[in-house]
C-alpha positions in Angstrom: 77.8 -20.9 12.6 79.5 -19.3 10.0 82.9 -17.0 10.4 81.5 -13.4 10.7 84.0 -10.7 9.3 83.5 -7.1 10.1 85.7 -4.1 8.9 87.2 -1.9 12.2 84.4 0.5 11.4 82.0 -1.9 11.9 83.5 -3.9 14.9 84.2 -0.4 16.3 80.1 0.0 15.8 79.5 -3.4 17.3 81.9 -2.7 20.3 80.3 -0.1 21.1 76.5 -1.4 21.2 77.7 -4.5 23.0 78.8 -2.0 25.5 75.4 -0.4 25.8 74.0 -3.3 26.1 75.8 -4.8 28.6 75.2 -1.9 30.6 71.3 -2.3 29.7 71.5 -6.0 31.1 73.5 -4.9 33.9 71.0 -2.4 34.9 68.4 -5.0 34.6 69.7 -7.5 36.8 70.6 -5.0 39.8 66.6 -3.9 39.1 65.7 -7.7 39.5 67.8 -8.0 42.5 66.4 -4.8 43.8 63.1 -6.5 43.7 64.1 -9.8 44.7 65.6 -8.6 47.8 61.9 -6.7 48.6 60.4 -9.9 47.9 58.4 -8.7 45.5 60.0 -11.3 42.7 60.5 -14.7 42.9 64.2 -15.3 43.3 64.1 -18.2 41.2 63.0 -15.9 38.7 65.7 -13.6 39.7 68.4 -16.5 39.3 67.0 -17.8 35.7 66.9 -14.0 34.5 70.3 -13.4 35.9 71.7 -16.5 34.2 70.1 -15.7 30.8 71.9 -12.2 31.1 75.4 -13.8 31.5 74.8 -16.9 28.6 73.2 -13.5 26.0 76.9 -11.0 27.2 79.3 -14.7 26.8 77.5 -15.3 23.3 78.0 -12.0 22.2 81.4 -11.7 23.6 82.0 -14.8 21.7 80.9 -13.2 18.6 83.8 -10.6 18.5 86.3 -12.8 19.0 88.7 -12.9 16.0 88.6 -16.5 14.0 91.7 -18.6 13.4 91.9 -19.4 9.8 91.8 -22.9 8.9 95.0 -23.8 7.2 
């Protein structure tokens, strides 16, 4: 995947819905847990969800890293 480049306005932007949604997913997975723990969800279920949540918040993380240009 290509470099992306983002002025601080719009990395600013982006920081702050990654926020948001890593609060979403958070939320989400305590739900799940919530559930699990009433055994009214699977947890298998609860452990694939859980681990999609965590691979969706490290590629976003990822993302905003800043890029080393190639010399």
């Amino acid at each position: 995947m290509a470099a992306l480049k983002f002025t601080s306005e719009e990395r600013k932007e982006i920081y702050r819905l990654i926020i948001l949604l890593n609060g979403s997913l958070q939320f989400i997975v305590l739900r799940l847990e919530e559930l699990s723990k009433a055994k009214i969800l699977d947890s298998k279920y609860h452990k694939e969800i859980k681990e999609l949540t965590q691979k969706v918040q490290t590629q976003m993380d990822a993302l905003m890293e800043p890029k080393d240009p190639k010399p």
